[in-house]
C-alpha positions as CSV (number, residue, x, y, z in Angstrom):
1,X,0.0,0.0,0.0
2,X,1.3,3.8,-0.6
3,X,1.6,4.7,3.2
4,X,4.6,6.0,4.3
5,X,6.6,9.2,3.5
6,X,8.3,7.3,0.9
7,X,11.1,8.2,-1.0
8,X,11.5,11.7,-1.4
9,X,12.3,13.7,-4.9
10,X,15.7,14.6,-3.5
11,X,16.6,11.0,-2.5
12,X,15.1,9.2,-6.3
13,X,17.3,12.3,-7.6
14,X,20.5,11.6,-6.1
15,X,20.2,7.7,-7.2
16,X,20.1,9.2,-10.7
17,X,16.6,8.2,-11.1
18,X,13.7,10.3,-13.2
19,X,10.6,11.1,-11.5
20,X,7.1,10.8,-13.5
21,X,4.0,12.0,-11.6
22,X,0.5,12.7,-12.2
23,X,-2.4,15.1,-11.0
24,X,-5.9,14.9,-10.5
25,X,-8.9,16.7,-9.1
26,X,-11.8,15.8,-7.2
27,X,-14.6,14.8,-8.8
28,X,-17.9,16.4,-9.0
29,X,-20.2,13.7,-9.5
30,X,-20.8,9.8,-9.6
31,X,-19.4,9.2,-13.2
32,X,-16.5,11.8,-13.0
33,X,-15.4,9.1,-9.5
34,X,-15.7,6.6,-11.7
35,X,-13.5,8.5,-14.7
36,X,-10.9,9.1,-11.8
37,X,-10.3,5.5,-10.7
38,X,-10.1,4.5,-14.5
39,X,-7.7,6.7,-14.4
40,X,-5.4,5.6,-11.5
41,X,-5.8,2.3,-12.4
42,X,-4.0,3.2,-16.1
43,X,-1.5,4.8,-14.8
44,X,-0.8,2.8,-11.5
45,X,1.3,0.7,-13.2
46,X,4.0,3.0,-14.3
47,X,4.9,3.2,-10.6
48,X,4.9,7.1,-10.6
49,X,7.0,9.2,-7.6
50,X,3.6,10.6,-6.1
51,X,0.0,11.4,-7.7
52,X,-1.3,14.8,-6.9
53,X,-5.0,15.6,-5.8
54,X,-5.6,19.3,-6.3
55,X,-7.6,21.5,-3.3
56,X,-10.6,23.5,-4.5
57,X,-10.6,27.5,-4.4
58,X,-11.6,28.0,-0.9
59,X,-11.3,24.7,0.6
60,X,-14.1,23.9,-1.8
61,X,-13.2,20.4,-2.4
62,X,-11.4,19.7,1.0
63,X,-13.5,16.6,2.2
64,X,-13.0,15.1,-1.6
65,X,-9.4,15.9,-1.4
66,X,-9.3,14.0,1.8
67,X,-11.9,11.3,1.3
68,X,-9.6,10.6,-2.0
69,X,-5.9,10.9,-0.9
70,X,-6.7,8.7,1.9
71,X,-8.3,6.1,-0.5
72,X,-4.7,5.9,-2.7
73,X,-2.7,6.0,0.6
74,X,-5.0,2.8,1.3
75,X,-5.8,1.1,-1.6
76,X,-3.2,1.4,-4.0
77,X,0.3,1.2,-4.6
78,X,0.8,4.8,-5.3
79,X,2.0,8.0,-3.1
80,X,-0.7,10.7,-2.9
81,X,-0.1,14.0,-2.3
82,X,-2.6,16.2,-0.8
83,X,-2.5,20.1,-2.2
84,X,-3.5,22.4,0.4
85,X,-3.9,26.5,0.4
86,X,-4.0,28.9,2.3
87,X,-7.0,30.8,0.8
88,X,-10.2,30.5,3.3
89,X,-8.1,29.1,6.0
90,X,-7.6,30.2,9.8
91,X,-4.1,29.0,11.0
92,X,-6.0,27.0,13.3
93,X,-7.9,25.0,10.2
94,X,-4.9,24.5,8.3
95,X,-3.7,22.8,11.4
96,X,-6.6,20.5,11.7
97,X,-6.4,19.8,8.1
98,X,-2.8,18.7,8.2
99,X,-3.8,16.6,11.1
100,X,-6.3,14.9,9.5
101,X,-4.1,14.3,6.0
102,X,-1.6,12.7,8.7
103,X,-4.3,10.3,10.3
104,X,-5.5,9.1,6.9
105,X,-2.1,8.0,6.2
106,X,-1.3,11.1,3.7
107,X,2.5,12.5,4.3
108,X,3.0,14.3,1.6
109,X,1.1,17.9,0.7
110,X,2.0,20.4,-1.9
111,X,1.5,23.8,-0.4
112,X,0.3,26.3,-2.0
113,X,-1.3,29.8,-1.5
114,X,-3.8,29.4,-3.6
115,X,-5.5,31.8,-6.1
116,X,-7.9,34.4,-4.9
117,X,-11.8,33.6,-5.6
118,X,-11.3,36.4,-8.7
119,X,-8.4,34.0,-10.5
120,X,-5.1,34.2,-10.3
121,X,-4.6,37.9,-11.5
122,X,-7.0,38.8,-8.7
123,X,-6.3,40.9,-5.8
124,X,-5.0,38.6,-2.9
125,X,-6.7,39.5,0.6
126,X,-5.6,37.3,3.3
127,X,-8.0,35.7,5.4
128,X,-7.8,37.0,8.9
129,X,-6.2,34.7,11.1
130,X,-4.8,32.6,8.4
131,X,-1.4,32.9,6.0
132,X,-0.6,34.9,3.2
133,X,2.5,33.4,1.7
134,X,3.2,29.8,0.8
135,X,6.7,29.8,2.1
136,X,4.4,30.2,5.9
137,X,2.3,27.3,5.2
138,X,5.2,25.2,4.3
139,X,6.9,26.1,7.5
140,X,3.5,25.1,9.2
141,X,3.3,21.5,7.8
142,X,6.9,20.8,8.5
143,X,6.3,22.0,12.4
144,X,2.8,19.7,12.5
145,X,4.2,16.7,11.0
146,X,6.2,14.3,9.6
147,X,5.5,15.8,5.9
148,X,7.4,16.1,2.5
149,X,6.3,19.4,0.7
150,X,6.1,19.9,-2.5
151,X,5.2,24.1,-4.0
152,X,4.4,25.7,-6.6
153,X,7.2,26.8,-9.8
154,X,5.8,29.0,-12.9
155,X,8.8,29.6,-15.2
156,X,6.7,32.6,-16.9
157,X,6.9,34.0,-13.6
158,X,3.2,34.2,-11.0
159,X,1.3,36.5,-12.7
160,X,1.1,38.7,-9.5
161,X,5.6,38.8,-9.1
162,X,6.7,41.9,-9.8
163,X,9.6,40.4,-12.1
164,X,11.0,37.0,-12.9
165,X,13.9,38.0,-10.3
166,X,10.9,38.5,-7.7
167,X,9.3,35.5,-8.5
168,X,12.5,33.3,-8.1
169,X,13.3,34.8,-4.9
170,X,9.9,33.5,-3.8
171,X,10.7,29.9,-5.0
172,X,13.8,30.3,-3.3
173,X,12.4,31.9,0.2
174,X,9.5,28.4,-0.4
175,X,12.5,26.5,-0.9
176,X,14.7,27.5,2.5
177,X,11.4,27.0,4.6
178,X,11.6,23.6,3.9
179,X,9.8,22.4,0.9
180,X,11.9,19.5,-0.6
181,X,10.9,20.0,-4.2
182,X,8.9,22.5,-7.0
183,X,6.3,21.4,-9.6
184,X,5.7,24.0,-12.7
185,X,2.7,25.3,-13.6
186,X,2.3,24.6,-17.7
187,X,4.7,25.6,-20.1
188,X,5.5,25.2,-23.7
189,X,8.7,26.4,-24.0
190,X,11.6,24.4,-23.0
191,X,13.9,27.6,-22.3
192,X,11.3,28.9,-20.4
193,X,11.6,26.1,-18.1
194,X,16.0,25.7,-17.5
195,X,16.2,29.9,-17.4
196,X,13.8,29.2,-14.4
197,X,16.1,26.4,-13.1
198,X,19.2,28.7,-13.6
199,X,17.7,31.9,-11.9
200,X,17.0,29.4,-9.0
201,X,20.8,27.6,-8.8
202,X,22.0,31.5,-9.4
203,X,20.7,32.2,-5.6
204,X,22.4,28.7,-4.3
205,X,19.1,27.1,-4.1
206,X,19.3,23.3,-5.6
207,X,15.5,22.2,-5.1
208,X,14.5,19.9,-7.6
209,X,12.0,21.7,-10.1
210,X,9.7,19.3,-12.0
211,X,7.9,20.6,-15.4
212,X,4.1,20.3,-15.2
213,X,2.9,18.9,-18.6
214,X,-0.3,20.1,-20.3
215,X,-0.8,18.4,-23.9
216,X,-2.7,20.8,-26.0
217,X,-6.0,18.8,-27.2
218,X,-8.2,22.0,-27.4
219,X,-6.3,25.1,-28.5
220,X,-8.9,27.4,-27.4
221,X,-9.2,26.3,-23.5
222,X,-5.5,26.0,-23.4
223,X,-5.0,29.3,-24.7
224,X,-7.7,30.8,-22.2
225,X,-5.8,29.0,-19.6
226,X,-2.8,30.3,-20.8
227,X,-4.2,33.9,-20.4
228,X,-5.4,33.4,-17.0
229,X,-2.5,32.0,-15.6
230,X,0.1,34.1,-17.6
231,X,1.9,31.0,-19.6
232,X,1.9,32.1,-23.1
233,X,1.4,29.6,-26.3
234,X,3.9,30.4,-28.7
235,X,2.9,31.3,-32.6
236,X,4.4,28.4,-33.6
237,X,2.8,25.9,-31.6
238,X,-0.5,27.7,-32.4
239,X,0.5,27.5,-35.9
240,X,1.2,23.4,-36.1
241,X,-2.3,23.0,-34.0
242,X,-4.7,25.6,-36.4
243,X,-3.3,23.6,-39.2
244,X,-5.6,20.7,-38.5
245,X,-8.6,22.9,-37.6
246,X,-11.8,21.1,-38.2
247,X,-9.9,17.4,-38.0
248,X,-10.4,16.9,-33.9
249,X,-8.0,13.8,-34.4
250,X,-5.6,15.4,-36.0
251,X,-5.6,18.2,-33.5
252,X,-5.2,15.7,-30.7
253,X,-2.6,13.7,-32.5
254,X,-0.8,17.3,-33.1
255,X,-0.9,17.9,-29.5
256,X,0.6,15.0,-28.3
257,X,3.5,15.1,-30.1
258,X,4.3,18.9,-29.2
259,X,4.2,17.8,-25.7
260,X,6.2,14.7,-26.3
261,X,9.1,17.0,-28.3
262,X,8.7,19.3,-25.4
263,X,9.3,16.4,-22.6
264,X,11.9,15.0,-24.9
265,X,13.6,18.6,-24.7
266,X,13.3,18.6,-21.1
267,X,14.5,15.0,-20.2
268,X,17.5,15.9,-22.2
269,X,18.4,19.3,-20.6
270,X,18.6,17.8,-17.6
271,X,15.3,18.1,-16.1
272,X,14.5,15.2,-13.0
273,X,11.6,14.1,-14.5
274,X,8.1,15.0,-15.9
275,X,5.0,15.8,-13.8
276,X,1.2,15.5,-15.8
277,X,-1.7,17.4,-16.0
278,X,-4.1,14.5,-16.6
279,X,-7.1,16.2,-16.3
280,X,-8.5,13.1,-14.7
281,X,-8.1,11.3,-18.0
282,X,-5.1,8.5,-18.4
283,X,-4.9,8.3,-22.3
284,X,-3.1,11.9,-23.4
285,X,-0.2,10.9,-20.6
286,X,-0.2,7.1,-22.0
287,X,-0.3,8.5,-25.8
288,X,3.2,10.7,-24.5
289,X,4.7,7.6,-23.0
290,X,4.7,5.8,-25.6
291,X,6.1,8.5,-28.0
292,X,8.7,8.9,-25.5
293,X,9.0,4.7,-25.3
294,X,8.3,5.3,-21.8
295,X,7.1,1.3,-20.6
296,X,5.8,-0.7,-18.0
């Protein structure tokens, strides 16, 4: 069973090993459970690092988060990680959430800040009592537990950072509270990804940095993602995707192999691994292991 701290990113890292993770949400409804346990069950076998369950705006999703960390920390093989944020949170609650991620067996949480109820670009206003930085929530869940944190990287910088030297001092300040390792938000540009790296070894910070992977299979909703969390889609990607407008197989097969170029880039500039947006769906992250001959 996946109980346990486990092995940690820094430890697989140091054996020279790659790291290949996945994240999902909690579901909304009956059939969208069922979705997510096809899911695990697909991808189970590739024996990832960790699989992450994100934490709705708010605490929206909190009992689901729970309820479904605890059920991989039981039933399966596999390492969850619970995301947690600050937003909508006394001190005192993060606490007793932490406490309760501990009890079900759930050591490892990737803590985040959290976006205001607005979106990301929105104004941030702290809830009274609570934390407004996700470098003080990691130092929280390292005092109230055995934990391995995981935070937050975007190598287009937050939209909220003043600069992309602000926003690696903040990786950095995450990193020196204690969390072991960084996950990116999406990218598409490999050098995007390494000047982020650099700007973080440049302040003597060697935290591994994982690149989160979003395959493009609908332009549109990637692009509007893009614009809401400030990770732009370059011309040329848009260019390879709009030429197989109207063909929704050829767009998805175009997709795939952009992200499969882009992982290929990464694996081979030295990046520790990969990290997958799966959208509760297995097939787009099985379609890129097998372009990348990643097996069983």
């Amino acid at each position: 069973m996946g109980t346990g701290r486990g092995v940690g990113m820094a430890e697989l890292i140091g054996r020279g090993e790659r790291s290949f993770s996945f994240e999902f949400f909690p579901p909304k409804d009956e059939a969208g459970e069922e979705r997510l346990w096809r899911a695990i069950a697909a991808l189970e076998p590739y024996r990832p690092t960790f699989v992450s369950v994100t934490y709705g705006a708010g605490g929206s999703t909190r009992d689901s988060t729970v309820r479904i960390t605890s059920r991989i920390a039981n039933e399966t093989s596999l390492t969850p990680m619970a995301h947690l944020t600050c937003v909508g949170h006394t001190r005192a609650e993060l606490e007793g959430i932490l406490d309760t991620y501990a009890a079900a067996g759930v050591h490892h949480v990737m803590a985040l800040r959290g976006d205001p109820e607005t979106g990301p670009r929105g104004e941030w206003t702290p809830t009274p009592g609570g934390l407004t930085h996700a470098d003080e929530l990691v130092e929280l869940a390292r005092s109230r537990g055995d934990f391995r944190i995981g935070v937050a990287a975007f190598p287009e910088g937050h939209p909220s950072a003043a600069s992309l030297d602000h926003d690696a001092d903040v990786l950095v300040a995450k990193a020196r509270a204690g969390a072991e390792f960084a996950v990116t938000q999406m990218f598409f540009r490999a050098s995007d990804y390494f000047a982020l790296v650099e700007r973080v070894r440049a302040r003597g910070v060697d935290i591994p940095i994982l690149p989160g992977i979003m395959p493009i299979l609908n332009l549109s909703a990637i692009r509007r993602q893009g614009e809401l969390i400030g990770a732009d889609v370059p011309e040329e990607v848009v260019a390879r995707i709009a030429a197989h407008e109207g063909d929704k197989d050829a767009v998805r097969a175009e997709g795939i192999a952009i992200a499969a170029e882009l992982c290929e880039e990464l694996l081979a500039g030295g990046a520790p691994g990969l990290h997958f947006y799966t959208l509760n769906f297995s097939r787009a992250t099985l379609e890129i292991f097998a372009a990348l001959n990643v097996t069983v």
